[in-house]
C-alpha positions as a printed NumPy array, in Angstrom:
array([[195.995,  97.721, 133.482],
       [196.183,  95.005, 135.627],
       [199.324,  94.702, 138.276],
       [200.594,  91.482, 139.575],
       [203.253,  92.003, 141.76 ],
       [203.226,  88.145, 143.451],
       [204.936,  86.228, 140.158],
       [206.156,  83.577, 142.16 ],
       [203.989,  82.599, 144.825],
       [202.974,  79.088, 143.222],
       [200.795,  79.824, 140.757],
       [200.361,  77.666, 138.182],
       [198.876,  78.033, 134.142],
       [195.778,  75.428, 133.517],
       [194.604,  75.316, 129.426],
       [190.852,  75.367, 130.64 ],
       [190.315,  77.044, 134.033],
       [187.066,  76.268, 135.655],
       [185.661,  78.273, 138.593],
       [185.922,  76.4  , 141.344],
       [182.455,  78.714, 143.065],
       [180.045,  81.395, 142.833],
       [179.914,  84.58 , 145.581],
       [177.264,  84.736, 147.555],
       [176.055,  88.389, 147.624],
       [175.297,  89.927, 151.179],
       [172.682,  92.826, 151.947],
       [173.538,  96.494, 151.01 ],
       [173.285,  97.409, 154.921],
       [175.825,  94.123, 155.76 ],
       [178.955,  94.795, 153.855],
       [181.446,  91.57 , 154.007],
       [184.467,  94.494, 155.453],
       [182.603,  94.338, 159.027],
       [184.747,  92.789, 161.926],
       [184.413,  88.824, 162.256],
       [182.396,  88.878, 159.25 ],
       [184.518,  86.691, 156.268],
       [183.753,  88.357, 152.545],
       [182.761,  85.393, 150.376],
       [184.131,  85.25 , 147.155],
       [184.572,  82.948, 143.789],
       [187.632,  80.864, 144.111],
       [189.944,  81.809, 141.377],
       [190.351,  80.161, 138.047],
       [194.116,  77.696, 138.691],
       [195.529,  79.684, 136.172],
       [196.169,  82.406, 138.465],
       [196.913,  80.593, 141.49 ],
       [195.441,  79.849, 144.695],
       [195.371,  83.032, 146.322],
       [192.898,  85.036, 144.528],
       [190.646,  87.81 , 145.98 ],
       [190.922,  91.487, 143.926],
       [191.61 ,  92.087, 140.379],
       [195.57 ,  93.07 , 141.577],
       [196.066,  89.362, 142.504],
       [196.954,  90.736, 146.254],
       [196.068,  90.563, 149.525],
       [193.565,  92.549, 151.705],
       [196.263,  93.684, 153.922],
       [198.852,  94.483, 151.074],
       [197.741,  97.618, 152.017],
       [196.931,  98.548, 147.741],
       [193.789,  99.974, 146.867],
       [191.695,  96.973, 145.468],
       [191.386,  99.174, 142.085],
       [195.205, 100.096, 142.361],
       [196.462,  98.239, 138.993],
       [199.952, 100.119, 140.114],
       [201.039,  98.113, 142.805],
       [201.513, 101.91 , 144.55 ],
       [199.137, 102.928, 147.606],
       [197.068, 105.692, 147.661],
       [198.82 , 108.11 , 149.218],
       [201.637, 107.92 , 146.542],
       [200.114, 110.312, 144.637],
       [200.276, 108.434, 141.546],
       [197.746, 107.968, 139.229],
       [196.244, 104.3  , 139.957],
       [196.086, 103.809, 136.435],
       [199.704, 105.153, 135.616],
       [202.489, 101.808, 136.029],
       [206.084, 102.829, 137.082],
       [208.939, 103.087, 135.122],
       [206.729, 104.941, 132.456],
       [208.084, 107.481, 130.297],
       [205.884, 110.533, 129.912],
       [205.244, 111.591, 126.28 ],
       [205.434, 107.835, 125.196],
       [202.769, 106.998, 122.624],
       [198.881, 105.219, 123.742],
       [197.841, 102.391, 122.232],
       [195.65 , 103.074, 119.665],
       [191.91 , 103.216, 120.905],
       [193.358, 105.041, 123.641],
       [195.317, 101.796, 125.309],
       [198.866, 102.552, 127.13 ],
       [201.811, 100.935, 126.058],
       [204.831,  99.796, 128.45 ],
       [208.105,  98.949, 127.717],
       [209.261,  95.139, 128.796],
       [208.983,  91.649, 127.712],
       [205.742,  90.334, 126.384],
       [203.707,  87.152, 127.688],
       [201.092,  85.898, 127.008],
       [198.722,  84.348, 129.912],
       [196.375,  81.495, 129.356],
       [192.722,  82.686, 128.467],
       [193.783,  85.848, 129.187],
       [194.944,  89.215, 127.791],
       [198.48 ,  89.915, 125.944],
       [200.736,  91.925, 128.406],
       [204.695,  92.919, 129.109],
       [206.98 ,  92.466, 131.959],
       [207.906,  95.519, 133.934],
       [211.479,  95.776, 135.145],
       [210.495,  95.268, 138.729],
       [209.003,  92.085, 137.407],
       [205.645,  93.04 , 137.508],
       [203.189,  91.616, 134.902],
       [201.58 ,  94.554, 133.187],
       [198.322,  93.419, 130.794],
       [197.156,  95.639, 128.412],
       [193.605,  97.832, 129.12 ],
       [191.948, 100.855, 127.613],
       [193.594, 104.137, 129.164],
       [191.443, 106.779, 131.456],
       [193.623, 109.013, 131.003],
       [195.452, 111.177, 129.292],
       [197.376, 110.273, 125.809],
       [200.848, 109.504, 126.941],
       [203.666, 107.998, 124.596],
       [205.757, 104.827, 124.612],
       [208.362, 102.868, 122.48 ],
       [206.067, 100.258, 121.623],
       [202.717, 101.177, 120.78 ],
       [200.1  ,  98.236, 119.906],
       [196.457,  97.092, 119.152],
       [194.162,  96.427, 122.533],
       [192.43 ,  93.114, 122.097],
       [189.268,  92.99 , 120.745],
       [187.569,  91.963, 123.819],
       [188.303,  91.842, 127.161],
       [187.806,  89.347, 129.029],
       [186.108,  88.998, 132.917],
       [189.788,  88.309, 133.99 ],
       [192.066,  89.772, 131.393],
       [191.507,  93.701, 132.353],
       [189.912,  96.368, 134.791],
       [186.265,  96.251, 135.454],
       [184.37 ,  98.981, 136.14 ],
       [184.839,  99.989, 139.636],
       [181.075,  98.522, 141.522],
       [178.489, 101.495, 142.358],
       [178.325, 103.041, 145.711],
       [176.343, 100.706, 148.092],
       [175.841,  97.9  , 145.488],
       [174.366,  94.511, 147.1  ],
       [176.85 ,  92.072, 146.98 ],
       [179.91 ,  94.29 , 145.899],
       [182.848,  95.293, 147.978],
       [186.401,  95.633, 147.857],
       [187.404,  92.448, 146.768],
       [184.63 ,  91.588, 144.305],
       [184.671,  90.109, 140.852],
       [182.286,  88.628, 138.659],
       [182.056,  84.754, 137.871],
       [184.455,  83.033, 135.847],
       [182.465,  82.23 , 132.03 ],
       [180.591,  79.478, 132.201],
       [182.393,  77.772, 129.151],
       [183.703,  78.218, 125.982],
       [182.352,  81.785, 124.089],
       [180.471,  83.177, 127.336],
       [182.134,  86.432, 126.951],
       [181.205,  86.932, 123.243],
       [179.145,  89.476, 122.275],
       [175.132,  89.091, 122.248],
       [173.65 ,  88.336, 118.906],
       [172.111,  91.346, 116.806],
       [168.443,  91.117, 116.015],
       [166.75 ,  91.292, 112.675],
       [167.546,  94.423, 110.662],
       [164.694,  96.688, 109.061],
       [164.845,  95.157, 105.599],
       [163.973,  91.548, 107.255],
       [161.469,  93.506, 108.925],
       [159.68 ,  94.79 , 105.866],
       [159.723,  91.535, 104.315],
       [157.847,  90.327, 106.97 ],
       [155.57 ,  92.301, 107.535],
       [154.376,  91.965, 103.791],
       [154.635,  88.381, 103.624],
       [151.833,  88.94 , 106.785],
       [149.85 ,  91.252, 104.62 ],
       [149.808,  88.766, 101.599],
       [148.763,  86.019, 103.374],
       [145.861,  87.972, 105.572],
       [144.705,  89.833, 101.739],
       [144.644,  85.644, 100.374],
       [143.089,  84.549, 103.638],
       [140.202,  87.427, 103.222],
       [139.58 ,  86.934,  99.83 ],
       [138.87 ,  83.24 , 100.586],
       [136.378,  84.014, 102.979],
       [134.329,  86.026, 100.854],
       [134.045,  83.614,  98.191],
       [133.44 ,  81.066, 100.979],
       [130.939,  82.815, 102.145],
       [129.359,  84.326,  98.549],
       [129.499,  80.79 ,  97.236],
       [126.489,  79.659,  99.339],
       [124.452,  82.617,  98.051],
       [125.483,  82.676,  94.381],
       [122.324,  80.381,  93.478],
       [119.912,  83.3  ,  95.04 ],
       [118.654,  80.717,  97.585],
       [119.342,  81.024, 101.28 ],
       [117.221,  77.923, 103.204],
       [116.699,  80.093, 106.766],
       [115.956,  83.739, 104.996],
       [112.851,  84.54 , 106.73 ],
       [111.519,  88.318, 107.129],
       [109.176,  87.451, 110.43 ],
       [105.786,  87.737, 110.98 ],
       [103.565,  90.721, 109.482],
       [102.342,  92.751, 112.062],
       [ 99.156,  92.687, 113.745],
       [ 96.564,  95.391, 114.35 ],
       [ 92.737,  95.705, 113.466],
       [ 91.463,  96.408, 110.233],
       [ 88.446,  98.358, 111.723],
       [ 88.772, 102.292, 110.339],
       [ 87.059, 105.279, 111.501],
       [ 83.861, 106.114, 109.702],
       [ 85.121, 109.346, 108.302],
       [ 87.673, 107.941, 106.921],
       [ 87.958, 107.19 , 102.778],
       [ 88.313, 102.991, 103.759],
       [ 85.305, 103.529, 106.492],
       [ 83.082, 105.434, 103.684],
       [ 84.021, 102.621, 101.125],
       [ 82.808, 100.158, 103.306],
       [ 79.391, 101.755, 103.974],
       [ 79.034, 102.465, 100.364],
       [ 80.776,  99.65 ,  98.11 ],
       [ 77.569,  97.284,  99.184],
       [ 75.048,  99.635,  97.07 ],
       [ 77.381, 100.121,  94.116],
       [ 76.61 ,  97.768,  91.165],
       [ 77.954,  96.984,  87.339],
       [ 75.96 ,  96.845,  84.567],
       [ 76.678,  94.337,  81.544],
       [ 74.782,  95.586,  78.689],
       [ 74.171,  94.205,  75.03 ],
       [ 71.609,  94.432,  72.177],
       [ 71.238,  90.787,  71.418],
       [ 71.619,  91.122,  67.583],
       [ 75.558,  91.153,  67.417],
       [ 78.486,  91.643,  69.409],
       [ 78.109,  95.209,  70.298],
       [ 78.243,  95.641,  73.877],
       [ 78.108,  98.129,  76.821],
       [ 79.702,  98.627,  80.34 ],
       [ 79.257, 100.704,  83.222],
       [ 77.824, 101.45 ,  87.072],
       [ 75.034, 101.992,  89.089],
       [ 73.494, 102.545,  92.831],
       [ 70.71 , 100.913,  94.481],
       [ 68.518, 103.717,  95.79 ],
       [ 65.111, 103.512,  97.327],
       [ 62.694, 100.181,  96.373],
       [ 65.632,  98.78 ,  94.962],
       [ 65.596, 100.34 ,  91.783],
       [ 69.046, 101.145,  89.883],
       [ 70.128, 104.589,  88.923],
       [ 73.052, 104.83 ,  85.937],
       [ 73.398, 107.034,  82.542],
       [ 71.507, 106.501,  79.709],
       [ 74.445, 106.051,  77.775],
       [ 75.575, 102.8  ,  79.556],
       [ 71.955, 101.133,  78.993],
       [ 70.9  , 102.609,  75.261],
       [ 71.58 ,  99.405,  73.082],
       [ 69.207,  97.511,  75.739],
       [ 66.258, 100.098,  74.636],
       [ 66.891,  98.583,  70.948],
       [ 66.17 ,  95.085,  72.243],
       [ 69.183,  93.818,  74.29 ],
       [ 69.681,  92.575,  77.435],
       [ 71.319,  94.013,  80.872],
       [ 72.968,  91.664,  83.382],
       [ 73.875,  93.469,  86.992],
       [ 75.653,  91.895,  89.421],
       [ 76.736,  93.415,  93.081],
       [ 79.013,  93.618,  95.224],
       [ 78.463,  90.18 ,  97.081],
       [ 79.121,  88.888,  93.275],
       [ 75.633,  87.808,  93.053],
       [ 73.969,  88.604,  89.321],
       [ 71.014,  89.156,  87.908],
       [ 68.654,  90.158,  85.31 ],
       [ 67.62 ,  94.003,  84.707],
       [ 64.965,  96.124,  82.831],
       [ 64.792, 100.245,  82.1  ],
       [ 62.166, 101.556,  83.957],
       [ 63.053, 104.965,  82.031],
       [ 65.944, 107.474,  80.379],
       [ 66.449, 110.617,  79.753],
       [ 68.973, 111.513,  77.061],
       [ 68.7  , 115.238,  77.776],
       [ 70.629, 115.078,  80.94 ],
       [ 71.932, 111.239,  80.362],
       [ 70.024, 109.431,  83.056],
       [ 68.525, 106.432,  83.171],
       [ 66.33 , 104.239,  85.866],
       [ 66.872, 100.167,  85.697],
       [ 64.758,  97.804,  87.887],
       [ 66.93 ,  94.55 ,  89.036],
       [ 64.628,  91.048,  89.229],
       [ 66.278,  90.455,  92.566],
       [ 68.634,  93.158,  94.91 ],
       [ 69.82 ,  90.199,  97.162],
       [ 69.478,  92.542, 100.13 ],
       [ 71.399,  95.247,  99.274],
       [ 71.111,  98.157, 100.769],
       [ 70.395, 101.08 ,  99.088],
       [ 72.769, 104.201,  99.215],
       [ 72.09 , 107.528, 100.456],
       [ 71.466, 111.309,  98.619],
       [ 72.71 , 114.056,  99.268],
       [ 72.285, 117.733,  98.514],
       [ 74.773, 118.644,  95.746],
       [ 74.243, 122.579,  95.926],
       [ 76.286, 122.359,  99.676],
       [ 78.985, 120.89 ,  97.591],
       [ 82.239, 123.751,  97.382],
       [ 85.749, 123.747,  95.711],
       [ 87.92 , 121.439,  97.306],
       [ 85.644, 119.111,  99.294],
       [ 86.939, 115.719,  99.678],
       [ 85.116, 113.451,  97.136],
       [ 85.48 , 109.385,  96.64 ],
       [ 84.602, 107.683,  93.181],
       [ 83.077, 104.076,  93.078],
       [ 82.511, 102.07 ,  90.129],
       [ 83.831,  99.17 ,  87.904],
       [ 86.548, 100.733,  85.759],
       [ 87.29 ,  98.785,  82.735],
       [ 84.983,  95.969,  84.44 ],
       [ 87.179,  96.018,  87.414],
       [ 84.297,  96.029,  89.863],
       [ 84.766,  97.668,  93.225],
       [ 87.168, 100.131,  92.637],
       [ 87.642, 103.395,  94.718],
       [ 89.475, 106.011,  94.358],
       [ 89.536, 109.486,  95.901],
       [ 89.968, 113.34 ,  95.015],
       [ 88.358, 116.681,  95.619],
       [ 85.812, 118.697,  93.944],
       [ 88.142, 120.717,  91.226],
       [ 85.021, 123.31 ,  89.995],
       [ 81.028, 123.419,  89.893],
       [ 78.922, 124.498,  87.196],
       [ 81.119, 123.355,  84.638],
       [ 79.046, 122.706,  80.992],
       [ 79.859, 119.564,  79.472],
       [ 78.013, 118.023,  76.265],
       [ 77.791, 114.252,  76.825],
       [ 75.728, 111.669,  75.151],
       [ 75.141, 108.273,  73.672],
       [ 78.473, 106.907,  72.904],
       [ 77.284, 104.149,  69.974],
       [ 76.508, 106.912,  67.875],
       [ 73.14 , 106.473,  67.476],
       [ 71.768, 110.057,  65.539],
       [ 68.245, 109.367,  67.385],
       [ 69.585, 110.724,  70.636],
       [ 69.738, 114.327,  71.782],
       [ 72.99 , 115.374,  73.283],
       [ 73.096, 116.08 ,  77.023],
       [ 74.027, 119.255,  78.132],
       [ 75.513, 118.953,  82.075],
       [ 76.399, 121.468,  84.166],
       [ 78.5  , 119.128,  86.365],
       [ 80.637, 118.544,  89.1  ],
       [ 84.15 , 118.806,  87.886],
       [ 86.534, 116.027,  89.728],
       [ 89.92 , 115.118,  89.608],
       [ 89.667, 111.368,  91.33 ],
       [ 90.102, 109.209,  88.603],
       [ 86.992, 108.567,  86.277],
       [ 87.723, 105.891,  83.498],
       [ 85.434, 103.591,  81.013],
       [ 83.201, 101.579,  82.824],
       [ 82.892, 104.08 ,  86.209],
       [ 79.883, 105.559,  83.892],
       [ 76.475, 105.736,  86.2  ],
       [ 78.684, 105.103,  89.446],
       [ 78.321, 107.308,  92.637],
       [ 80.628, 110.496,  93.36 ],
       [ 79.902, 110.712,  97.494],
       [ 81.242, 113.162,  99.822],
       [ 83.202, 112.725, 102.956],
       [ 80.011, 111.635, 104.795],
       [ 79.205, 108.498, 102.175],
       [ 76.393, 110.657, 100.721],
       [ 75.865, 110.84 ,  96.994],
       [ 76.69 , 114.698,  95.789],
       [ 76.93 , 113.41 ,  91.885],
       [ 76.647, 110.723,  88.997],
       [ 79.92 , 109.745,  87.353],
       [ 79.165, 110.411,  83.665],
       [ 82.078, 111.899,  81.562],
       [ 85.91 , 112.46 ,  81.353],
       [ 87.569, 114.462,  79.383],
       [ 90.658, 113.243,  77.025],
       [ 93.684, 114.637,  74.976],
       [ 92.681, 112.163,  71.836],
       [ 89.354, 110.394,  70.966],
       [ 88.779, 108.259,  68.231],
       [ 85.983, 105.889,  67.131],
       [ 87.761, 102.203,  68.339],
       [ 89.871, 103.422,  71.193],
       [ 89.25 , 104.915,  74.529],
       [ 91.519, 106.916,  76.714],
       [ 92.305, 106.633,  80.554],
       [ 91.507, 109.548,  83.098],
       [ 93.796, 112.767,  83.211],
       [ 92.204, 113.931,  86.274],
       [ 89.387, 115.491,  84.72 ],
       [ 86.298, 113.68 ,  85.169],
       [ 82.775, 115.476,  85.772],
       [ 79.427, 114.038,  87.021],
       [ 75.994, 115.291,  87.12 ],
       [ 74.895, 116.849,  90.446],
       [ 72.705, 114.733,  92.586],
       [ 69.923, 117.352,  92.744],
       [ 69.389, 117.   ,  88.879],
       [ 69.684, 113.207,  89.049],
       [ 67.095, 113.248,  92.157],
       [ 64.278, 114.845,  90.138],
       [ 65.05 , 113.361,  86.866],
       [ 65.261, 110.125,  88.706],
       [ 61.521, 110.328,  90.484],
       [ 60.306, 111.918,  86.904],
       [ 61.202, 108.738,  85.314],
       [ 59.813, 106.074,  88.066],
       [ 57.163, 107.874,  87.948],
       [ 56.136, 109.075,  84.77 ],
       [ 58.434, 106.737,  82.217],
       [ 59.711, 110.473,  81.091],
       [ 61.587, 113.367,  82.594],
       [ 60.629, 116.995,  81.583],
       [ 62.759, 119.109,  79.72 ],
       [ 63.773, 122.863,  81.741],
       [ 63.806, 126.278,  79.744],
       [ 62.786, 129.667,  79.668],
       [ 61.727, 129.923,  76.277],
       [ 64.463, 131.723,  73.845],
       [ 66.163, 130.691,  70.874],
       [ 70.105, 131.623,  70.989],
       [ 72.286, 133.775,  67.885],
       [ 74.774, 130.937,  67.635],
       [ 77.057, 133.608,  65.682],
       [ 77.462, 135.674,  68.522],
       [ 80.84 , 136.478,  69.402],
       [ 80.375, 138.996,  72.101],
       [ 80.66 , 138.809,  75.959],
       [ 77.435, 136.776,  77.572],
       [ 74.689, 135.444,  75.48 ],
       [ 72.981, 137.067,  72.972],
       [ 68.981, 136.352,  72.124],
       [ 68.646, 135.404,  68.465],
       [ 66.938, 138.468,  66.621],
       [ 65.189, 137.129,  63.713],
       [ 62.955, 133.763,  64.093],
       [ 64.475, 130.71 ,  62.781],
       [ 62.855, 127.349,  62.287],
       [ 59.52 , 128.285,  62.74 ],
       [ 60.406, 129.618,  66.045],
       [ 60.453, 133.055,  67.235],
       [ 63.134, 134.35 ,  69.794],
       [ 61.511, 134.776,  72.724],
       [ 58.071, 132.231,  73.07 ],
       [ 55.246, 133.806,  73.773],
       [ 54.189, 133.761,  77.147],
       [ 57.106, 131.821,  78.339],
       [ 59.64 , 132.376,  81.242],
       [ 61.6  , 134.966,  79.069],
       [ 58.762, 136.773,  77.687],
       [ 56.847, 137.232,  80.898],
       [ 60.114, 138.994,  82.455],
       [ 60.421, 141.644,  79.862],
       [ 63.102, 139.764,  77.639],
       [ 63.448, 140.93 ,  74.036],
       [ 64.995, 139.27 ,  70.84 ],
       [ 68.301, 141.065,  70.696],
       [ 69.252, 141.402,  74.679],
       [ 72.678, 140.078,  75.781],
       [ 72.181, 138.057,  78.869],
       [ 74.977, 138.639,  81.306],
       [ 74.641, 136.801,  84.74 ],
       [ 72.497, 133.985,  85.836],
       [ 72.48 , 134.075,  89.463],
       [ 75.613, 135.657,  89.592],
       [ 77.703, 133.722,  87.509],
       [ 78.834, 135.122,  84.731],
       [ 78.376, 133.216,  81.268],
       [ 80.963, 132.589,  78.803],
       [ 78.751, 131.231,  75.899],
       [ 75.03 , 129.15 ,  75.145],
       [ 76.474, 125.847,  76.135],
       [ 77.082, 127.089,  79.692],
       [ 73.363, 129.007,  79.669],
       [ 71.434, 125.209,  78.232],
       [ 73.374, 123.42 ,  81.277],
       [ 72.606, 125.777,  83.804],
       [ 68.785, 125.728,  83.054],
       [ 68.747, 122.015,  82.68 ],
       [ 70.149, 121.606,  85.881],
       [ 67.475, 123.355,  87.83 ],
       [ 64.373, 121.838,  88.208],
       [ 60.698, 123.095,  86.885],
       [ 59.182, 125.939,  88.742],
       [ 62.733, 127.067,  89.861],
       [ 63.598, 130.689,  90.221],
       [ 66.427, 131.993,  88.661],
       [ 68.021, 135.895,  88.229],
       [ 69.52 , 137.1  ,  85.411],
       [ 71.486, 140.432,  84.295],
       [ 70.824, 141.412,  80.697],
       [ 71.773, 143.931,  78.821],
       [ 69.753, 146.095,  76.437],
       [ 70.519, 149.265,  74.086],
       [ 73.887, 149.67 ,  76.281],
       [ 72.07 , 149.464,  79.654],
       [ 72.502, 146.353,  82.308],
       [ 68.759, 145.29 ,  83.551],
       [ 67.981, 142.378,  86.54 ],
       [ 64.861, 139.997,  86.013],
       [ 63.853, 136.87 ,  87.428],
       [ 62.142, 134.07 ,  85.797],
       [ 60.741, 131.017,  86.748],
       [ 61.419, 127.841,  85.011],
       [ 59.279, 125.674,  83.024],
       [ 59.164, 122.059,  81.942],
       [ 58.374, 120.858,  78.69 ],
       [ 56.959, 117.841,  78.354],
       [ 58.65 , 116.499,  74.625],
       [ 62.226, 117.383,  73.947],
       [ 63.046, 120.177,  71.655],
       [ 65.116, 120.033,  68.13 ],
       [ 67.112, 122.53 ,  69.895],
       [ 67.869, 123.444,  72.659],
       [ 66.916, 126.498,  74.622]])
């Protein structure tokens, strides 16, 4: 509580009290109590006259404390904070304010209070100490204001504080109040969603801003830059190097009888003095009177006549009026060919001239009947023991060149085989296409620029077609007009008898007649060959050399 014990010394009430000047605040280490040194401090509001300094209203040399509200010093041993004339026990104020027995006044703009008996004016403040009890207990104020109670006494050494410091008088009218609150967390929420509404609307826009543009599929500066550069030059080993070398000597053939529409397709090579090499089944309805039409690579075309054929291992020789300086391809040795060598097929597939594609050699040796696709009952089948590929062989790649890694020709594109044949369709490749070896198409080829005709290999037997058994069997009764083994022939002169199973020729092993007619048709007259037979239980070796007939035979052997 506050304790003015100078009533009277001509102080006067004023309705609005307005401080008459601010302190001015001295260093920590220059404290205004130094001798000669004046403390500066606000002049007090009129209300509480002219001699203001301390809270207590008194003088510096009153000798009181500056914080003694009880008008006592301090060596009185009173409690600062206890006024005299209090009764011990007497109730607090509630909130833990003291109450004191006197008259009550009120003082302008400031705090409700009482008269003591000694005529000191006691205003009401919150209590430090102990609960003590009083006649007339009442309510604190709701606020204090700067001049209506205690302030906290100033911290040790503060700048600007000493004994007779106070704070400004309020500025004006509600400068004590209380500050404002701030927003509470429900307002806060709110917010904060309103925020994420408006940035979810705001994105939304821009993607359909910036989707719109694009919705028509059309973008006016889409560009995927420049292709790369580099040279198109490839080594020669390579499959594009070997095409290059060998596409110029690679031809098609266009081939049709000249009575109706019938017509024929297929490939061809240029070999030596410009002459055309191809299967006799691609140029057979131009031996009945039509006409063949090659054109090569350079797209040049031109007229073309059979020089010869051979039906018997479907091969066939065609001279071009004019080879527009096209080089002509090179041979190779097809028994150096193995299992898995890397082969390229050339040829005009479906009349798609030009067209390579690659594979490997998938088996050798392997017997495959081919012939004259029209149909034509004239025609002897051809019995192949060819090159089994798996680069893809279609219609029209017939008479084209199978050449190895080096660009050489190892074999003669001829047939495919297919999972369903019928008389007006044609299937694609499955990977199983087979050609005749060059070796074969190298003799048969020279035979028929040569001599018009190409000879026909055997050894002289006829074959037991109802034989069942492992190898081949020798027929063993004569059948049209033909005995098994000819007289004086290949077979006979080694000691073969009707009757003796032949096992082996040159070590491979035979599986049935087929694979025995291709094998011998593949090597050329005057050949060697070594075969394991088997008579009355016992294996037996011979070796025979092959002849050449000079007509075909009704069958085979």
């Amino acid at each position: 509580m506050t304790d003015e014990t100078r009533p009277g010394e001509g102080r006067t009430t004023s309705d609005f009290p307005e401080p008459q000047g601010r302190p001015e605040f001295l260093p920590a280490d220059e404290p205004g109590e130094q001798a000669g040194q004046a403390e500066l401090r606000p002049d007090p509001p009129a209300s509480f006259g002219t001699s203001w300094g301390d809270p207590s209203g008194r003088s510096e040399s009153s000798g009181v404390s500056p914080y003694d509200s009880s008008g006592r010093s301090e060596g009185s041993g009173v409690s600062p904070y206890e006024p005299p004339g209090r009764s011990e026990g007497a109730p607090p104020y509630e909130g833990g304010a003291r109450a004191y027995e006197g008259p009550s006044f009120e003082s302008p703009g400031g705090p409700r209070g009482f008269e003591s008996p000694g005529g000191t004016r006691v205003y009401e403040t919150p209590s430090f100490g102990p609960a003590e009890t009083g006649p007339r207990p009442m309510q604190p104020p709701p606020f204090m204001g700067a001049y209506g109670g205690h302030q906290p006494p100033p911290p040790h050494q503060a700048l600007g504080m000493g004994p007779g410091w106070a704070p400004p008088p309020p500025a004006g009218p509600g400068a004590g109040a209380l500050p404002r609150r701030g927003l509470n967390a429900g307002a806060l929420i709110a917010i904060a969603v309103a925020i994420a509404l408006v940035a979810s609307v705001l994105g939304s826009l821009g993607t359909y801003l910036l989707t719109r543009s694009g919705s028509s599929g059309t973008d006016p500066s889409y560009s995927l830059g420049p292709a790369p550069t580099g040279a198109t030059n490839r080594a020669p080993d390579s499959v594009a190097g070997v095409a290059a070398r060998v596409l110029p000597s690679v031809v098609s053939l266009e081939v049709g009888n000249g009575a109706n529409t019938e017509g024929a397709s297929g490939s061809g090579f240029l070999i030596k003095n410009g002459y055309v090499v191809t299967n006799n089944h691609v140029v057979a309805l131009a031996a009945k009177g039509g006409e063949i039409k090659i054109m090569f690579n350079n797209r040049k075309t031109t007229a073309g006549r059979i020089v010869g054929r051979d039906p018997g291992s479907d091969l066939a020789v065609v001279k071009p009026e004019e080879t527009f300086g096209t080089p002509e391809i090179t041979l190779g040795n097809s028994d150096q060919v193995v299992v898995g060598d890397p082969v390229i097929a050339i040829g005009s597939p479906l009349g798609l001239s030009g067209t390579v594609t690659t594979g490997i050699v998938s088996s050798l040796n392997r017997p495959v009947i081919a012939g004259d696709e029209t149909g034509a009952a004239t025609e002897e089948p051809a019995y192949i023991s060819a090159i089994q590929t798996d680069a893809a062989i279609n219609p029209g790649n017939s008479g084209g060149p199978l050449v190895n890694g080096r660009g050489e020709v190892v074999g003669v594109n001829s047939a495919i085989a297919t999972l369903s044949r019928s008389v007006n369709s044609q299937s694609g490749s499955i990977g199983l296409g087979f050609a005749i070896p060059v070796n074969q198409t190298r003799r048969v080829a020279e035979e028929l620029i040569t001599t018009g005709k190409a000879k026909r290999p055997k050894i002289g037997i006829m074959l037991d077609k109802d034989y069942k058994g492992q190898g081949v069997r020798i027929a063993s009764e004569p059948a049209e007009g033909r005995q098994p083994v000819d007289a004086d022939g290949p077979a006979d002169k080694a000691g073969l008898k009707a009757g003796d199973v032949i096992l082996e020729v040159d070590g491979l092993a035979l599986q049935d007649g087929n694979e025995l007619i291709a094998l011998i048709r593949s090597k050329a007259p005057g050949a060697k060959i070594t075969i394991k037979y088997q008579r009355a239980g016992q294996e037996r070796t011979a070796t025979l050399t092959v002849a050449g007939d000079d007509q075909p035979a009704p069958t085979p052997s």
